[in-house]
Backbone as CSV, one residue per row, in Angstrom:
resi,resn,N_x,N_y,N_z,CA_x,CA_y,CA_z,C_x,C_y,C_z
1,UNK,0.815,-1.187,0.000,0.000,0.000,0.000,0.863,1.256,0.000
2,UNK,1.848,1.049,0.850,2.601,2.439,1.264,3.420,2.902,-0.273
3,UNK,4.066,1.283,-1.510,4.957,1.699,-2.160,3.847,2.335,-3.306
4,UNK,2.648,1.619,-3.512,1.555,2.318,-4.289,1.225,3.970,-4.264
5,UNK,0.829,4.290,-3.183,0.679,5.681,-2.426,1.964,6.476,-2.788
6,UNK,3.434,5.882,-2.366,4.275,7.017,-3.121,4.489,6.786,-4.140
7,UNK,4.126,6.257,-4.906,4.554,5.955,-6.380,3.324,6.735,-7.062
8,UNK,2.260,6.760,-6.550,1.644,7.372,-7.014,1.619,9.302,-6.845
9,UNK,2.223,9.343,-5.878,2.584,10.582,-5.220,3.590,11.537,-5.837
10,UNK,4.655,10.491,-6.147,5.709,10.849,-6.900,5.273,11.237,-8.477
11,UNK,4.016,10.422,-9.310,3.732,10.561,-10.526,3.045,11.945,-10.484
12,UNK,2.501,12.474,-9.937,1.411,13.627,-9.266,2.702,14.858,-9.277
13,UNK,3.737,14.519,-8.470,4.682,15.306,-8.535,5.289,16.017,-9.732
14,UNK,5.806,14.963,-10.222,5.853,14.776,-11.855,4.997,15.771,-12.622
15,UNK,4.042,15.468,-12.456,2.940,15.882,-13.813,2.839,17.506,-13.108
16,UNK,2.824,17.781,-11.565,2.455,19.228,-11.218,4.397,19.749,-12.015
17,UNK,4.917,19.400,-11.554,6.306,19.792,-11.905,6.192,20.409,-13.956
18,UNK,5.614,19.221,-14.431,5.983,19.366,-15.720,4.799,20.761,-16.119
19,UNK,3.242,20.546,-15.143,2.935,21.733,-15.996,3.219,22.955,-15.016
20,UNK,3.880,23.440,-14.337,4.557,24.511,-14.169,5.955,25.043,-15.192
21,UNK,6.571,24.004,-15.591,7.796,24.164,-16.633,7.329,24.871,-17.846
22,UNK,5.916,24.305,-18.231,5.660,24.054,-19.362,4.672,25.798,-19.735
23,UNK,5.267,26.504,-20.519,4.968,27.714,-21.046,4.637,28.124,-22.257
24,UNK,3.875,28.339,-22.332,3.068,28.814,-23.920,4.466,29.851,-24.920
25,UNK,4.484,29.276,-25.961,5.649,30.432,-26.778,4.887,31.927,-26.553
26,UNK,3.297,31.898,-26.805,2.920,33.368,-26.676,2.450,34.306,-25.416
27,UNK,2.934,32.957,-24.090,3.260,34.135,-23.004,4.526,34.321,-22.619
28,UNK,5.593,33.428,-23.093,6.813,33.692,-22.922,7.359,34.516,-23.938
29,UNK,6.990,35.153,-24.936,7.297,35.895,-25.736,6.454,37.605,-25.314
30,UNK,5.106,37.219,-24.932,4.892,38.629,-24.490,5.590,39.298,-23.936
31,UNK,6.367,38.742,-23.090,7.509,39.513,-22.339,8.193,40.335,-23.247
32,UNK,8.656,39.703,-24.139,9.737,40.291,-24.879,10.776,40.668,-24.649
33,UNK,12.269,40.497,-25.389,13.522,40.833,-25.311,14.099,41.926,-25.385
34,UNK,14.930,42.295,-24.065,15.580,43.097,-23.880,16.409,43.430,-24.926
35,UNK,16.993,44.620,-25.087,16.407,46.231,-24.486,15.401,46.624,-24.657
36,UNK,14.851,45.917,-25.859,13.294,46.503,-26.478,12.243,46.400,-25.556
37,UNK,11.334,47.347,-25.477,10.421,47.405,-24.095,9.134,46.333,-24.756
38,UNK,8.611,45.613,-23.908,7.621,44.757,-24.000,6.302,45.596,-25.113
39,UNK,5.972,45.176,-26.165,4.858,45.519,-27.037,5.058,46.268,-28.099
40,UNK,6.781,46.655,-27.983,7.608,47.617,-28.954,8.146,46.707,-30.050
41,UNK,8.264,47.469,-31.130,9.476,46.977,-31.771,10.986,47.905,-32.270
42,UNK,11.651,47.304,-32.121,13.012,48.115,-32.160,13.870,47.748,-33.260
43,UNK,15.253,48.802,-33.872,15.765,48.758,-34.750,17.068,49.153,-33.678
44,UNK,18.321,48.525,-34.492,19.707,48.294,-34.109,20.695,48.707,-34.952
45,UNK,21.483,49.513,-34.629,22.595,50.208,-35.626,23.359,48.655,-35.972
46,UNK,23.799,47.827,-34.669,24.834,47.101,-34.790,24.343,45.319,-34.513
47,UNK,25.080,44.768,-34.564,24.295,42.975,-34.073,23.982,43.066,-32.737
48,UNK,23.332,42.001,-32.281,23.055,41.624,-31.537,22.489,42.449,-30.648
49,UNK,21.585,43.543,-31.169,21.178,44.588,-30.182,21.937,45.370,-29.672
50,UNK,23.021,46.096,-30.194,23.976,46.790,-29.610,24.652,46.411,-28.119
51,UNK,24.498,45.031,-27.825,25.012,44.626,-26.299,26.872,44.794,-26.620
52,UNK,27.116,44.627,-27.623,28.334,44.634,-27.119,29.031,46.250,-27.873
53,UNK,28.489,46.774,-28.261,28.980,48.171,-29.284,27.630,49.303,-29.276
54,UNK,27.920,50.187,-28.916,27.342,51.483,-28.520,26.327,51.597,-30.262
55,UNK,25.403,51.973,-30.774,25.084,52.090,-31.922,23.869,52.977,-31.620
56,UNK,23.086,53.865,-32.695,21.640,54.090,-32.162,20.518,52.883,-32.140
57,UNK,19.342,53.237,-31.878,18.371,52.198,-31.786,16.943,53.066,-32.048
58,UNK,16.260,52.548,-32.419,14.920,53.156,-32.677,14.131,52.423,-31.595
59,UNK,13.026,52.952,-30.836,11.950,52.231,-30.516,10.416,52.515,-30.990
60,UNK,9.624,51.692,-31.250,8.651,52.485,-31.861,7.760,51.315,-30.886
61,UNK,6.049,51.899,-30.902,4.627,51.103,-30.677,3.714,50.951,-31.383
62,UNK,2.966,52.434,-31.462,2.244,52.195,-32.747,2.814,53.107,-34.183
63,UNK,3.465,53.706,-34.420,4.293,54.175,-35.405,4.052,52.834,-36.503
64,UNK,3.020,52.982,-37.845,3.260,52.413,-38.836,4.107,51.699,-39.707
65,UNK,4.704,52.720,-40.224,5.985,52.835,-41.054,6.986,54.467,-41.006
66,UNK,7.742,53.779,-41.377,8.642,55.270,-41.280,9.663,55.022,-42.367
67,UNK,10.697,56.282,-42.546,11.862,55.589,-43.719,13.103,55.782,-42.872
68,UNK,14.238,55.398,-43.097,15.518,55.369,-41.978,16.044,56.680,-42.389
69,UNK,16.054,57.470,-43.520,16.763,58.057,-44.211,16.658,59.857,-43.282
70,UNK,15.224,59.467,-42.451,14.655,60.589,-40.904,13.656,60.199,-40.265
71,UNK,13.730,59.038,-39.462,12.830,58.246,-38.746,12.359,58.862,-37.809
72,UNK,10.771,58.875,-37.459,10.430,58.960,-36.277,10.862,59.017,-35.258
73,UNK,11.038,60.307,-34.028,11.925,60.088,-33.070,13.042,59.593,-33.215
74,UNK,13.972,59.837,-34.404,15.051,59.529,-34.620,15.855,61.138,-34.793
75,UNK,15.320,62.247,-34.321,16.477,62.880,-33.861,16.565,63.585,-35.260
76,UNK,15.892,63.420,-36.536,16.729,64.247,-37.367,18.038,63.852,-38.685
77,UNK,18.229,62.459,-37.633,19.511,61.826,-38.134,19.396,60.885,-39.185
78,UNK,20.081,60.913,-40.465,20.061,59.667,-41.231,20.575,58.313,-40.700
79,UNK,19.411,57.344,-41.055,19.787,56.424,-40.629,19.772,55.256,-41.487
80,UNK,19.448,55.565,-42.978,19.256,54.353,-43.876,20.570,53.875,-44.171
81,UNK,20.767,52.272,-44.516,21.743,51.886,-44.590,22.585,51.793,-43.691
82,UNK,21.569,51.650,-42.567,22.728,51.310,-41.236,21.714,49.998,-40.206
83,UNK,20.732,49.763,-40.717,20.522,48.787,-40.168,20.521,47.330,-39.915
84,UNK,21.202,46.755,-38.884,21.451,45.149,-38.666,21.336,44.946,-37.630
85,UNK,20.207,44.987,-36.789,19.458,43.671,-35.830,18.127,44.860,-35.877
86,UNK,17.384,43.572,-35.372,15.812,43.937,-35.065,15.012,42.853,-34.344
87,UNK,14.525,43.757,-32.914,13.528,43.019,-32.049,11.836,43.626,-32.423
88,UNK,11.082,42.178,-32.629,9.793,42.756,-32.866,9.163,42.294,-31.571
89,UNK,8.582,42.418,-30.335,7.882,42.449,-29.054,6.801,42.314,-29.155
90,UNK,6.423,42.565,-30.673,4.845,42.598,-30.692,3.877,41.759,-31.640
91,UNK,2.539,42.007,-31.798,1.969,41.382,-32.207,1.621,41.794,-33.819
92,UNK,2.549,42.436,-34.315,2.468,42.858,-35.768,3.648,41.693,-36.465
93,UNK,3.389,42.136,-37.949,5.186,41.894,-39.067,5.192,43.074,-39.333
94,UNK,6.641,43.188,-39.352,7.769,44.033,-40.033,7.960,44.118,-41.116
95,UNK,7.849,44.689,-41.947,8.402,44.312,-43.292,9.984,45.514,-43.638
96,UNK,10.579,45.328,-44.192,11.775,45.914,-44.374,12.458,46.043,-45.652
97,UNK,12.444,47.641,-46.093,12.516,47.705,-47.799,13.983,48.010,-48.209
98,UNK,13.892,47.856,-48.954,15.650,48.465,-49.697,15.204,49.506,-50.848
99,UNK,15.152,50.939,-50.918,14.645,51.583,-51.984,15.245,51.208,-53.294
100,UNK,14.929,50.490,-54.292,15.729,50.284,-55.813,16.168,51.486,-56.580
101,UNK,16.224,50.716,-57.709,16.165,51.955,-58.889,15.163,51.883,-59.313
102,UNK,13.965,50.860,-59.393,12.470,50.897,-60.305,11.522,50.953,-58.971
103,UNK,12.106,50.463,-57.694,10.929,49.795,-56.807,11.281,49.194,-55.628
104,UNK,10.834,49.434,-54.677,11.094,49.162,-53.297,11.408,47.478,-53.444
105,UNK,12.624,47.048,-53.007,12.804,45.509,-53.050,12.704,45.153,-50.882
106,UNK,11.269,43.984,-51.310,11.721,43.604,-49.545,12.654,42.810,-48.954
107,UNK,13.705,43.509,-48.185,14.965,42.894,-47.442,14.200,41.874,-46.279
108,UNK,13.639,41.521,-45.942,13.319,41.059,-44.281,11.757,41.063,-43.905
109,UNK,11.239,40.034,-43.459,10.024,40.231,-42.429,10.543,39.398,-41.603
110,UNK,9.552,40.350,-40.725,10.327,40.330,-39.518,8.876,39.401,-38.657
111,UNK,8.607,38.203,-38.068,7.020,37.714,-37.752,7.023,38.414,-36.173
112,UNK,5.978,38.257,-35.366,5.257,38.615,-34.410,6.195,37.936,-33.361
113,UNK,6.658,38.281,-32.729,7.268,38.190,-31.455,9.064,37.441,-31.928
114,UNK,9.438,38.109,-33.339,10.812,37.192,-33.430,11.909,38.216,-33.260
115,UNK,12.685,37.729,-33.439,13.965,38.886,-33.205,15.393,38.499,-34.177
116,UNK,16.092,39.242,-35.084,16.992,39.231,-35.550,18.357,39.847,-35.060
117,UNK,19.285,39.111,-34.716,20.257,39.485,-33.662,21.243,39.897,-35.130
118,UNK,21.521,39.333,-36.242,22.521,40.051,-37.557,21.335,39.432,-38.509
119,UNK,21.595,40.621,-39.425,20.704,40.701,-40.862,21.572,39.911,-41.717
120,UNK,21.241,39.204,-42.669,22.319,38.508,-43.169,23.126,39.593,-44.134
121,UNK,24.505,39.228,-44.621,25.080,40.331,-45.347,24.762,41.004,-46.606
122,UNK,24.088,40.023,-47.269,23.638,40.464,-48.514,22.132,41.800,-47.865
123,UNK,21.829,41.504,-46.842,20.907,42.597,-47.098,21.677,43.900,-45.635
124,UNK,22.767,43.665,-44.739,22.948,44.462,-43.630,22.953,45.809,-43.973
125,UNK,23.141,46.361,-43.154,23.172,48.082,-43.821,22.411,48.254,-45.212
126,UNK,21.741,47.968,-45.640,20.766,47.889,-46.759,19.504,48.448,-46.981
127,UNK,18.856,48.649,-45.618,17.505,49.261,-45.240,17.409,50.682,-45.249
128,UNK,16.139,50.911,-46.013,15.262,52.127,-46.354,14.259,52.808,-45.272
129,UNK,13.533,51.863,-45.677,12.122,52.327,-45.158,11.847,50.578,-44.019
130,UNK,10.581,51.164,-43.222,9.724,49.667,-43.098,8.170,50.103,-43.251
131,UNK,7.356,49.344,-42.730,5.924,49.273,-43.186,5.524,47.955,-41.657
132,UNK,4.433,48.605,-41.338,3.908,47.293,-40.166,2.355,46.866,-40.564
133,UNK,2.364,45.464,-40.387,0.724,45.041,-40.520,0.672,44.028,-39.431
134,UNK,-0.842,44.374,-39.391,-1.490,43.180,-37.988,-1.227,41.740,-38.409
135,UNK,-0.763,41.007,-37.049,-1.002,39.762,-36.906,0.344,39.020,-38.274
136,UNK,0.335,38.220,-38.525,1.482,37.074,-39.271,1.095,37.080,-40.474
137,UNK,1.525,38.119,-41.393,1.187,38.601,-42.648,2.557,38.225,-43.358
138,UNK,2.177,37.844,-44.823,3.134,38.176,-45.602,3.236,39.709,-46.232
139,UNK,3.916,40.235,-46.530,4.737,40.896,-46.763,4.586,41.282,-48.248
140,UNK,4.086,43.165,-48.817,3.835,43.313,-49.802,5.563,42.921,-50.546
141,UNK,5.796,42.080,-51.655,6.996,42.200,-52.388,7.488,40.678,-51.793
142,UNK,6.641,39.864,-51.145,7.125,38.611,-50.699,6.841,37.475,-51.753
């Protein structure tokens, strides 16, 4: 009786253990990644979120779209062609343009709660403009 009772006690343990571990991707992502403030999405002069090299950063919430070239709360400052990392916190996509010679080409979407620590090289420092839409959209130019 007694080895039944803890064996059964122990399985109980178990199962409370596993669903405390056990976390939804979309409440462990609401949080969202630092530096970027929870529900924001942010832009990065340098990789990895500027943790290891001083760079500017954009933060935006509801801000649409903007172009890098004098971004929103960006001070004034050109900033196209300097972007490589991006945290999205939120519940939109990103989309991310490269101005052409005929037509906006899209560098990047960015999905709902992901984060890009380096842009790959063919597109780094490459960015124009962006554009935001609700929810896990593709991407006009995808």
């Amino acid at each position: 009786m007694k080895k039944s009772r803890l064996a059964g006690l122990t399985v109980g343990l178990a199962l409370a253990a596993g669903s405390v571990a056990l976390i939804s991707p979309e409440s462990a992502s609401a949080q969202g990644t630092a530096p970027c403030p929870s529900a924001n999405y942010c832009f990065y002069q340098n990789s990895n979120f500027n943790r290891t090299v001083s760079g500017w950063h954009l933060n935006y919430n509801t801000t649409p779209s903007g172009n890098f070239n004098n971004p929103p709360s960006g001070g004034g400052y050109d900033r196209h062609d300097q972007l490589t990392s991006i945290i999205n916190n939120g519940n939109r996509t990103i989309c991310i343009y490269n101005n052409g010679l005929f037509d906006d080409t899209l560098i990047k979407r960015v999905l709902p709660y992901a984060d890009v620590a380096l842009l790959a090289s063919s597109v780094n420092d490459t960015a124009d403009r962006w554009k935001i839409f609700s929810g896990s959209v593709a991407c006009p130019g995808d």
